[in-house]
C-alpha positions in Angstrom: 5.0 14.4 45.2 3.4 17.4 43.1 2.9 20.8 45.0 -0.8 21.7 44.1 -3.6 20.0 41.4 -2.5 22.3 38.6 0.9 20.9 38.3 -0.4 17.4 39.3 -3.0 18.1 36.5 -0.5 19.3 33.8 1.8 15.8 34.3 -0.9 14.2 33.7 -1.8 16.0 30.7 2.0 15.4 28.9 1.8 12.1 29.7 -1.3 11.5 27.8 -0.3 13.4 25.6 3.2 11.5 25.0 1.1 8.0 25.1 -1.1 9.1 22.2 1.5 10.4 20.0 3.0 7.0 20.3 -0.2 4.9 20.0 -0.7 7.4 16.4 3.0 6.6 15.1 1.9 2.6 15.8 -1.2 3.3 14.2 -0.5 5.3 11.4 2.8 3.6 10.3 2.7 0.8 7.8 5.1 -2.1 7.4 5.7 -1.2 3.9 5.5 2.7 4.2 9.0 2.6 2.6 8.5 1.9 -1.0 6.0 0.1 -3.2 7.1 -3.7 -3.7 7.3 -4.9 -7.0 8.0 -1.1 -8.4 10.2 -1.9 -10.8 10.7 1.4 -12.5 14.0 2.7 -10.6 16.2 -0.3 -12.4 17.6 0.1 -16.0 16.3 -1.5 -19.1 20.0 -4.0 -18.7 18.7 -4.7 -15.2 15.1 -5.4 -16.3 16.2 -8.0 -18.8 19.3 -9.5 -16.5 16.3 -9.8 -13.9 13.6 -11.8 -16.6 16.6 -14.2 -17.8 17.7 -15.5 -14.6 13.5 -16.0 -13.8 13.5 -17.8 -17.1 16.5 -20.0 -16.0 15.2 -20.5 -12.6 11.7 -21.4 -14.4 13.5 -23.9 -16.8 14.6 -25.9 -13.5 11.5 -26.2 -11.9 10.7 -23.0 -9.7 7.5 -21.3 -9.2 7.0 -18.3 -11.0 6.9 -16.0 -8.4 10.2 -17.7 -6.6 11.8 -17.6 -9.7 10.9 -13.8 -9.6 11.9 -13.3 -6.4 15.1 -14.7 -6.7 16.2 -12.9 -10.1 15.2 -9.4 -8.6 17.1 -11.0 -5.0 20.6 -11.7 -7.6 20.1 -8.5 -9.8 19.9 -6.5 -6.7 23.0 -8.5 -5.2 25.0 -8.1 -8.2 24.4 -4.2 -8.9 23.5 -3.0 -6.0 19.8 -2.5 -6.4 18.2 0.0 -9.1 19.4 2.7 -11.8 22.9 3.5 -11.3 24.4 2.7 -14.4 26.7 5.1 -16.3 30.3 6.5 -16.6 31.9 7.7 -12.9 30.4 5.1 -10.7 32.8 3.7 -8.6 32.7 -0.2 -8.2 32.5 -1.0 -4.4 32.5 -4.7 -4.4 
């Protein structure tokens, strides 16, 4: 299959190589390396309180806190399109 050790040697050697640069990706890579959850600072002051009066209606019927949370960031985000994009020129793609 190889012609001599030294080539037998250097396939082995890129394929170690390969198999640790993968196993350091899957080590080093975190499930939420994206963005901080619950950073709120990208959404506008409208879509902060949008977000708290839909948790307070949710609250008023009986959901958790943190549902309730969940849920009103969840419809703001559905709604708008996720965080600070209001102002004049923005097309509406709904």
């Amino acid at each position: 299959m190889y012609r001599n050790a030294a080539n037998q040697t250097d396939e082995i050697t890129r394929t170690i190589n390969c198999a640790l640069r993968s196993l350091n990706t899957c080590l080093t890579k975190k499930k939420g390396d994206k963005m901080p959850q619950g950073d709120k600072s990208a959404y506008t002051d409208k879509q902060k309180r949008k977000a708290e009066h839909i948790e307070e209606s949710y609250e008023k019927r009986g959901v958790s806190h943190k549902e309730a949370e969940k849920r009103a960031w969840a419809t703001v985000n559905k709604q708008d399109g996720g965080g600070n994009k209001s102002g004049s020129g923005r097309k509406n793609h709904s």
